[in-house]
N, C-alpha and C positions, 0 to 999 in steps of 0.2 A: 504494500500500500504506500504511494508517494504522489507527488505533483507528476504534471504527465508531460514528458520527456520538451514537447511544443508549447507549455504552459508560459506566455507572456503576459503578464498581469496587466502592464501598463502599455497601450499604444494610441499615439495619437498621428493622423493623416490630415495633412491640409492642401489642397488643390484650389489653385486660385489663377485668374485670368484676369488681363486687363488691357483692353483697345486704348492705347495713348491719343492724346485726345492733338492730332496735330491739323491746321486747318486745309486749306486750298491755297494754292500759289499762280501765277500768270506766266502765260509763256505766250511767246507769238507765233501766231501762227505761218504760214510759208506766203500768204494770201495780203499780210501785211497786217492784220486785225489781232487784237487779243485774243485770248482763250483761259478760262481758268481749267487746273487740273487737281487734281486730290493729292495731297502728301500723306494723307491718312493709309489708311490700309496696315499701320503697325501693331503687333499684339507683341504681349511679353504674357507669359507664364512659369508656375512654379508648382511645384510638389513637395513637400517639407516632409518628416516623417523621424517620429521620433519614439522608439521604446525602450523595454525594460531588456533587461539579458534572459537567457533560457536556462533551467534547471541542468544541473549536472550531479552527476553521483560519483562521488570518490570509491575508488577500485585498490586493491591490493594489488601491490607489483607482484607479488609470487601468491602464486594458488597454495591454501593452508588447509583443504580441502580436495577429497581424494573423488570428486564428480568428472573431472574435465573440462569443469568450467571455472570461471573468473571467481574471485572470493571478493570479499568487501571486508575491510580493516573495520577495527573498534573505535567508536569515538569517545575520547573520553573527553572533549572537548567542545566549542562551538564554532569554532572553523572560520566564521567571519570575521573579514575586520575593518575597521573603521574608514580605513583609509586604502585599496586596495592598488596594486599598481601592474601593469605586466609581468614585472619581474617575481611579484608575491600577489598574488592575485588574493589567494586564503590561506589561512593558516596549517599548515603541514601537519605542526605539532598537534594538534588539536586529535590526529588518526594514527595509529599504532596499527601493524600486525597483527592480527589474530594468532592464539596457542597454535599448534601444526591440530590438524583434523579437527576445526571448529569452525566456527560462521562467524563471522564479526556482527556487531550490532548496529551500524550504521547503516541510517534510511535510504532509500533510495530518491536520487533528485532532492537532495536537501540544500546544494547551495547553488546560487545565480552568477551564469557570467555578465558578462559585462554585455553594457545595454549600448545601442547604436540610434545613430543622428543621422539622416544624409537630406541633404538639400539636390534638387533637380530643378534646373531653367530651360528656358527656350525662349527664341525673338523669332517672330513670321514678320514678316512683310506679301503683303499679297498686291498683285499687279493686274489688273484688269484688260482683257485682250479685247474681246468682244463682252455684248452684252451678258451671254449667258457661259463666259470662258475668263478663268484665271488661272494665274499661273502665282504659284506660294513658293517662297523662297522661305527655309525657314534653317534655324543654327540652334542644335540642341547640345546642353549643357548636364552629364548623368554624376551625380555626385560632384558638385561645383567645384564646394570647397575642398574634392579632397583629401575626404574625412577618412582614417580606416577606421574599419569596422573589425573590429577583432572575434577572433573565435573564443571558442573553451578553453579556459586552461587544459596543462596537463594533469589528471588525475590519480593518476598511478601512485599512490604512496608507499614509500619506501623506493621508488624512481629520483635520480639526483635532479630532475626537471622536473616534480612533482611541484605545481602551484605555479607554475610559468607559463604564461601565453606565447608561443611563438610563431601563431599564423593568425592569416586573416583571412575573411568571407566577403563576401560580395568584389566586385572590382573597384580598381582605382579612379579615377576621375577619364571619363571619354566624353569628345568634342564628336558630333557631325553635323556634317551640313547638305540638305536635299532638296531640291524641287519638286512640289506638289501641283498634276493641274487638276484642278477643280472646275468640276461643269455638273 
């Protein structure tokens, strides 16, 4: 019985759009007369998104149990800490070995990794061909800032990298840029 492996407590998503409000400008025409034309046609948008980290269950580096499967250490501690970093993500000390052919007492999914931020932009410009045909030039922005997003610690207790984050999920910051025709 524990939290369930996908359990994210907290998330928040915001989606937002906005037509910049720019006016009409003049050009002339070939014929020698004015003509106004639209400057308009600019959107910017965004995706924000921000939660909590996922449950993880700390493991025993060596099996102390004769099944063939993984053991789980004893806690004789509360594993969290106040201030958590990559390097010490939770508390090590906190989980011992089990005797050899015993179960440790530790839950499963009892403690959280690290929770993740990403921001997403985009700029369209759309250009009017005919009446019922456009053409959208648009430049998208996946993870602006750049953020990493880390994974799980390592679990493994009694592993010398036990409590360490050394990767990351999702990708790094990607730029494209496409033309859309719209009709």
């Amino acid at each position: 019985r524990g939290n369930s492996p996908f359990d994210i407590r907290h998330r928040l998503t915001v989606a937002w759009n906005y037509a910049l409000p720019f006016g009409k400008g003049r050009k002339w025409l070939s014929g020698g007369g004015p003509a106004e034309y639209a400057l308009g046609g600019w959107q910017v948008n965004g995706i924000s998104t921000f939660q909590t980290g996922l449950p993880f269950t700390p493991t025993a580096n060596s099996a102390t149990v004769n099944t063939g499967t993984g053991s789980r250490p004893d806690r004789i501690g509360d594993g969290k800490l106040d201030s958590p970093t990559v390097d010490r993500w939770f508390d090590t000390a906190a989980f011992v070995t089990p005797a050899q052919f015993t179960y440790g007492n530790s839950g499963r999914n009892i403690l959280y990794g690290p929770g993740r931020v990403n921001f997403d932009f985009s700029l369209f410009k759309e250009f009017r061909i005919t009446e019922g045909l456009k053409l959208q030039f648009r430049t998208e922005f996946f993870n602006l800032f750049n953020t990493p997003q880390f994974d799980l610690p390592n679990a493994a207790i009694g592993a010398s990298s036990a409590g360490t984050i050394t990767g990351i999920v999702g990708t790094p910051r990607q730029i494209q840029f496409g033309f859309k025709v719209v009709f």
